[in-house]
C-alpha positions in Angstrom: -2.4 -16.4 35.8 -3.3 -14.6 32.4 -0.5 -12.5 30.0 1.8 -12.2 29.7 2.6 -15.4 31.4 0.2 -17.7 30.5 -2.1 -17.4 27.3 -5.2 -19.2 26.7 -6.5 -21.3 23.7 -8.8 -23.4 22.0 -7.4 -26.9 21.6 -7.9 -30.6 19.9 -6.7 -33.2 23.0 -7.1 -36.2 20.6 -7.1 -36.8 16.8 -9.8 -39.7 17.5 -12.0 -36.3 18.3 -10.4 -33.8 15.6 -13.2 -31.3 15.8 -13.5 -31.5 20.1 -12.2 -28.6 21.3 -11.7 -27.2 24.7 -10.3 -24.2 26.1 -7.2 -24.6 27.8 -4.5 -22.1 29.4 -0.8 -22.5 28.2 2.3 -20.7 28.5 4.9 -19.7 25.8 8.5 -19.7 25.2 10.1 -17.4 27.2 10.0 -13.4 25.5 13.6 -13.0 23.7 14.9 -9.7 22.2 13.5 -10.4 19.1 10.3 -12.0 19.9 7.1 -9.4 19.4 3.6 -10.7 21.5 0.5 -10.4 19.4 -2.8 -10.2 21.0 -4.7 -11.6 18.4 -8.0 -10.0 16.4 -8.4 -12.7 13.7 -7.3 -16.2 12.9 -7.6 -17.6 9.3 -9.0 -21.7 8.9 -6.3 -23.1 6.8 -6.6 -26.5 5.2 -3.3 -27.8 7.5 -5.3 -27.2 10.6 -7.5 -30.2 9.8 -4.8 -32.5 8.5 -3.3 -31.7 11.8 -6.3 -32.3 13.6 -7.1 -35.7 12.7 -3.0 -36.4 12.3 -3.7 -37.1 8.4 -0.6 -36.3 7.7 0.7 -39.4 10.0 0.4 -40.0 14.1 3.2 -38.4 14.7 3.5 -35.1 13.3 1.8 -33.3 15.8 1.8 -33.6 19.5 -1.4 -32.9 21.4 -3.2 -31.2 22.4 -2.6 -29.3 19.6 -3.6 -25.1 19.0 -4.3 -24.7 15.6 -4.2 -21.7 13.6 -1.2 -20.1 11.3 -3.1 -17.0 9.4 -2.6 -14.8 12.6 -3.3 -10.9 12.5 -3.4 -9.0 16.0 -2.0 -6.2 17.4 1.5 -5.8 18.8 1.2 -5.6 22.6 4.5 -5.8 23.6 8.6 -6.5 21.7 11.6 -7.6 22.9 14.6 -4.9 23.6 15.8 -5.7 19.7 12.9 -5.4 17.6 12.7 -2.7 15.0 10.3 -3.9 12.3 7.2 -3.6 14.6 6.3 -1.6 17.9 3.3 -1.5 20.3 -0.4 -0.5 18.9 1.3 -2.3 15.4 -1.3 -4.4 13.1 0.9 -7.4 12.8 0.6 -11.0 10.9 2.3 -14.4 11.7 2.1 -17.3 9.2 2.9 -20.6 8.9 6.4 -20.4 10.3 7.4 -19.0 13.6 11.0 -19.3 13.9 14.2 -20.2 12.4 17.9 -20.0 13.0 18.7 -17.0 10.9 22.6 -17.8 11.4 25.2 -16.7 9.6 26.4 -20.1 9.3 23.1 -21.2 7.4 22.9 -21.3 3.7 19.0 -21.5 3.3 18.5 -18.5 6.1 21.1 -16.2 4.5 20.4 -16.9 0.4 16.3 -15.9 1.6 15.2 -19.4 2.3 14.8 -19.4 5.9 11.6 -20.9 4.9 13.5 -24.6 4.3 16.1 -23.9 7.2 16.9 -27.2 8.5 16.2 -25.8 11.9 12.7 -23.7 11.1 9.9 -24.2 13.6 6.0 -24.3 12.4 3.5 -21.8 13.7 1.9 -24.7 16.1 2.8 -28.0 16.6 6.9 -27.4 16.4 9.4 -27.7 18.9 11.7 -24.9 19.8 15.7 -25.5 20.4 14.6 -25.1 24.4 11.9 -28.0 24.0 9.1 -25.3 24.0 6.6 -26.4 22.2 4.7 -24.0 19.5 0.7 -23.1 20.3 -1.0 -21.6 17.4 -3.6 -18.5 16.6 -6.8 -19.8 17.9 -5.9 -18.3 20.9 -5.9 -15.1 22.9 -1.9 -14.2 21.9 1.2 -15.3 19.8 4.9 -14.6 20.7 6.6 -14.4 17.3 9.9 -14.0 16.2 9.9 -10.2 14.6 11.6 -11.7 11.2 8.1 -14.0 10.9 5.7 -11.1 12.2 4.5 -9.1 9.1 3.6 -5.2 9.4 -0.4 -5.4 7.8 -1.2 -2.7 5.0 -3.6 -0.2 6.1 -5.7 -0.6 3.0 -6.1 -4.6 3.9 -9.4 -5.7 6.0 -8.0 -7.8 8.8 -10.9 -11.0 8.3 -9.8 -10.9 4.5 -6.3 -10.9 4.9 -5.7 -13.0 7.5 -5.8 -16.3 5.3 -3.0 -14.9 3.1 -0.6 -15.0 5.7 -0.3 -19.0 4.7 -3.2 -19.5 1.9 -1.8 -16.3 0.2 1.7 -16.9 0.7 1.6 -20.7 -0.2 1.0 -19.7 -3.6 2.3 -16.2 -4.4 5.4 -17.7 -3.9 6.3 -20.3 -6.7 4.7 -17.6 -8.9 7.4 -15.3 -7.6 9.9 -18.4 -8.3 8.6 -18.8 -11.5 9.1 -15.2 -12.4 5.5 -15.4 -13.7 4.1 -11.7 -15.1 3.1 -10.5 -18.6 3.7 -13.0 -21.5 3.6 -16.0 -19.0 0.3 -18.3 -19.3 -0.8 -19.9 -15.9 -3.2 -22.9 -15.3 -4.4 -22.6 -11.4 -5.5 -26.2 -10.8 -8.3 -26.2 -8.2 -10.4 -23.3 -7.1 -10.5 -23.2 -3.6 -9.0 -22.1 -0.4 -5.2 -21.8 -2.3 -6.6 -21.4 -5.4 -8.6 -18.6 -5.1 -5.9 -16.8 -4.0 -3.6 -18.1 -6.9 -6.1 -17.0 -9.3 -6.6 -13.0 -8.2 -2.1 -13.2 -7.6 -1.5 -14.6 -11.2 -3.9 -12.1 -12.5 -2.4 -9.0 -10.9 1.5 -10.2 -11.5 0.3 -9.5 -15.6 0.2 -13.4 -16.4 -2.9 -14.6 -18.5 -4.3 -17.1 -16.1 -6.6 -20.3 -16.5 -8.6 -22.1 -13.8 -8.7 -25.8 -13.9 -11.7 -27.4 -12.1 -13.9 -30.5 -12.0 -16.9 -28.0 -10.6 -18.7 -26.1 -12.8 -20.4 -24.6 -9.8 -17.0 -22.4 -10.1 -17.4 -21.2 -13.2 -18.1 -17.8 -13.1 -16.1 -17.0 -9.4 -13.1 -18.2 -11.2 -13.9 -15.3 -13.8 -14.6 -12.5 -11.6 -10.7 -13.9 -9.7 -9.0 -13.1 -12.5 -9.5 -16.5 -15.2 -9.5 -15.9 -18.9 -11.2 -19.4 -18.7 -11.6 -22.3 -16.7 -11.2 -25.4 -18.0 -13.7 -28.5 -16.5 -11.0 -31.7 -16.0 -14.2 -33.6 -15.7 -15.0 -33.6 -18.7 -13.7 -36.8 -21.5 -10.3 -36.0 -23.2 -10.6 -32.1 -21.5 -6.8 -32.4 -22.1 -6.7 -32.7 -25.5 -7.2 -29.3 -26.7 -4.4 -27.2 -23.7 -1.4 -29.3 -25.2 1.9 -27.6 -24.7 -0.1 -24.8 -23.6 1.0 -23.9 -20.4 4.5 -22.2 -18.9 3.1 -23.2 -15.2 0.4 -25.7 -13.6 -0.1 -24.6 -10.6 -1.5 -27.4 -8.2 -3.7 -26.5 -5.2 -6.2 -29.4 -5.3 -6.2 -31.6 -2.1 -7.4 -34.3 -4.3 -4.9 -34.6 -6.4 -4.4 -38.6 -6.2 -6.8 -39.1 -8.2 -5.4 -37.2 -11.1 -4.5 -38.6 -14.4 -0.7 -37.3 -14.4 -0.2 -37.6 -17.7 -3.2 -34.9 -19.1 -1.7 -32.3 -16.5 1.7 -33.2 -17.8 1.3 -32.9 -21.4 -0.4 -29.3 -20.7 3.0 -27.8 -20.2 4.8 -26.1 -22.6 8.6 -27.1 -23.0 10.0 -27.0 -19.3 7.1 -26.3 -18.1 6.6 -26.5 -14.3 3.7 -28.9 -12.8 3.9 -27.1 -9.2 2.4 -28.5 -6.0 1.7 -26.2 -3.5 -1.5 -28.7 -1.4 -0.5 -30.9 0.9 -3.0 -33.5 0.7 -3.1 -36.7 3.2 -2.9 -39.2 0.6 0.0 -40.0 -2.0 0.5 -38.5 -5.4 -0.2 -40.6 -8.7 2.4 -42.4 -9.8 4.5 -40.8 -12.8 5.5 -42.4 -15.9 9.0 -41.7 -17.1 7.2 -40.8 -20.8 5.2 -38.1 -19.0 8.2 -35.8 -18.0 10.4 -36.6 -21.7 7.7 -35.3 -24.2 8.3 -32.0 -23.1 11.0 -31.9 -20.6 8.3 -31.4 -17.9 9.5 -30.1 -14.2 7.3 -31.5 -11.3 7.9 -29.3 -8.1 7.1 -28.5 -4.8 7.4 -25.5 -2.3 6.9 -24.9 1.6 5.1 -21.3 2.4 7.6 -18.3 1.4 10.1 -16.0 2.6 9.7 -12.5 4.4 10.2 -10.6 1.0 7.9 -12.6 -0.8 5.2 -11.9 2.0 5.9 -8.4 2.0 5.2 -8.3 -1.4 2.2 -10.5 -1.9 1.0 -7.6 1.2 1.8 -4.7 -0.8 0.6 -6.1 -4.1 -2.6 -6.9 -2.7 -3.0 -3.5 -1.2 -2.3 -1.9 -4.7 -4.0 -4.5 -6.8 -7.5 -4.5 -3.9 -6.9 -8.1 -4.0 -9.2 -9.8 -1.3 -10.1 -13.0 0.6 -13.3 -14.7 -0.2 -14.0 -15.2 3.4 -16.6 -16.3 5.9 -16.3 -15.3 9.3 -17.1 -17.4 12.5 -16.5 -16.4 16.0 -13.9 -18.4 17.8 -15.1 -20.8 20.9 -15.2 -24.5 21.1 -18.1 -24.7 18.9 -17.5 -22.0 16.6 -14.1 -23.9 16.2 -15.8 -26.8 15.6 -17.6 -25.8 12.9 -15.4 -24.5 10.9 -13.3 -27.8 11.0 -16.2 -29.7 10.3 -17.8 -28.1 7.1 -14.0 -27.5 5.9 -13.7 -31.5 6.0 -17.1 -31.3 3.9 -15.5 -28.8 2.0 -18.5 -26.7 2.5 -17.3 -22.9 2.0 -16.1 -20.0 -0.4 -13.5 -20.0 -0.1 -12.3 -19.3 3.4 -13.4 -19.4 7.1 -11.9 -16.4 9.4 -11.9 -16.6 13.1 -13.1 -13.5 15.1 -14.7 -12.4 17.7 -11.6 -12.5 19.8 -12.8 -9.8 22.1 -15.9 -11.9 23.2 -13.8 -15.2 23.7 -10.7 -13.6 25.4 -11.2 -9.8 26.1 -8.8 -8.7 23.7 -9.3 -4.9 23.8 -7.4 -5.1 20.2 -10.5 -7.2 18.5 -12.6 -4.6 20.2 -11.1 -1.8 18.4 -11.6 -3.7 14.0 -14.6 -3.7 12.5 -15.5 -7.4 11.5 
């Protein structure tokens, strides 16, 4: 049948086979007045995608087959009769979230935290209020809810932006909520997909920024993102010397149950926050009681951002030149494949884009950005 009816993507059928996929035609929620159809140029490879793959996150978080993808960019093909943020021939994003109730009625929706609305629907993988369920960017089109669908900066590169939209996001936002800037000192814990991105954001918000890694493979990337220093946790007693040190840890390790709590701990200065922005499949450490009084440590946690924040991690990245470190890969079952696969080995720097849209789907839009 084809759009605006029916859109077509690439899809896992079975967690048992989390890197399988096969092309398969679906159809969306019905076009509201404030929905806005994307037809898509690039999808980002986000860390989620393979938890929901292979349903790490528990067997029933995700219904399948499942569409992947929540680092959207595209172009803006057609709006419902209310939109006014976006119009047709727009560059466009979509994140993590898709939807929410945006009521009047709704504390979290009206105080800027539609992001923890009660009600809030995921990218792919969610259920709508009319049972529809959510199909994500590694397909041919997204229908978006305009207040979730993000006008791009000229002066971004679509591959290299693209993982913001959830990567980016993820962590600009407890900086934001942290009021991190100049005079604030930052330890970014992990240097990968988030925390390259936490690295270059810390940097440009005026903060002096450390990395904390168990690579020293990262070394010197971590210095050209933005790190005054980076800080091997692999090393015996590395703790000793950052005591009381830091205003902020922020977490973006997936492997952080394996942590010694108490040397990340005891890096924060008084009221410090010990932030967690991964989500990895296993449980955190367990916390001793003693680890949060010496200091009066915080631990926290966030879920993506807001639309203000993401408008401004888009326009601070246009001003600042702040980039992706991305790899690109053309989207079809096996080019989806891959990029699962060597993200579960954790083998790339720092980011896999989808592209090639044109080729898989005929999107005249992909046809039209330079890779």
């Amino acid at each position: 049948m084809g759009y605006p009816d029916t859109f077509e993507g690439f899809m896992v059928e079975d967690p048992k086979k989390w890197s399988t996929f096969k092309r398969r035609e679906f159809k969306p929620k019905k076009l509201e007045p404030y929905d806005v159809d994307l037809e898509i140029i690039a999808c980002g490879v986000c860390g989620s995608d393979l938890h929901a793959a292979t349903s790490g996150w528990g067997e029933d978080m995700m219904p399948f087959p499942l569409c992947p993808g929540h680092e959207v960019i595209g172009r803006v093909v057609a709006v419902g009769e209310k939109v006014n943020t976006l119009k047709v021939g727009d560059r466009a994003g979509v994140g993590a979230q898709i939807w929410s109730c945006l009521e009047d009625g709704c504390a979290q929706c009206k105080s800027g935290n539609e992001n923890y609305c009660p009600k809030q629907v995921d990218t792919y993988g969610a259920k709508y209020p009319d049972g529809t369920i959510s199909y994500g960017g590694y397909s041919s089109h997204i229908r978006a809810h305009e207040y979730f669908t993000f006008p791009i900066p000229s002066a971004l590169s679509t591959t290299l932006v693209a993982p913001m939209l959830c990567a980016g996001l993820t962590v600009f936002s407890p900086l934001k909520r942290s009021n991190i800037g100049p005079g604030s000192t930052v330890g970014i814990v992990g240097v990968g997909g988030l925390g390259h991105f936490a690295i270059q954001f810390a940097a440009a918000l005026g903060a002096e920024v450390y990395a904390l890694s168990h690579s020293e493979s990262k070394v010197e990337d971590a210095k050209k993102m933005g790190a005054k220093e980076v800080i091997l946790t692999n090393k015996e007693k590395w703790s000793d010397k950052w005591k009381l040190k830091f205003d902020m840890l922020l977490n973006t390790a997936d492997a952080a149950d394996g942590f010694d709590m108490s040397e990340y701990l005891g890096c924060l200065n008084v009221h410090g926050r010990f932030w967690n922005a991964a989500l990895p499949d296993k449980p955190l450490p367990q916390i001793k009681a003693f680890d949060l009084a010496t200091n009066g440590a915080f631990i926290c946690g966030s879920h993506i951002g807001n639309r203000e924040e993401c408008l401004e991690m888009l326009k601070l990245a246009a001003d600042k030149g702040i980039e992706g470190w991305v790899e690109t890969i053309d989207i079809s079952e096996d080019g989806c494949k891959e990029a699962l696969e060597r993200l579960n080995k954790n083998d790339v720097r720092y980011r896999f884009t989808l592209v090639g849209f044109d080729k898989a789907f005929g999107n005249q839009a992909a046809k039209e950005v330079e890779k």
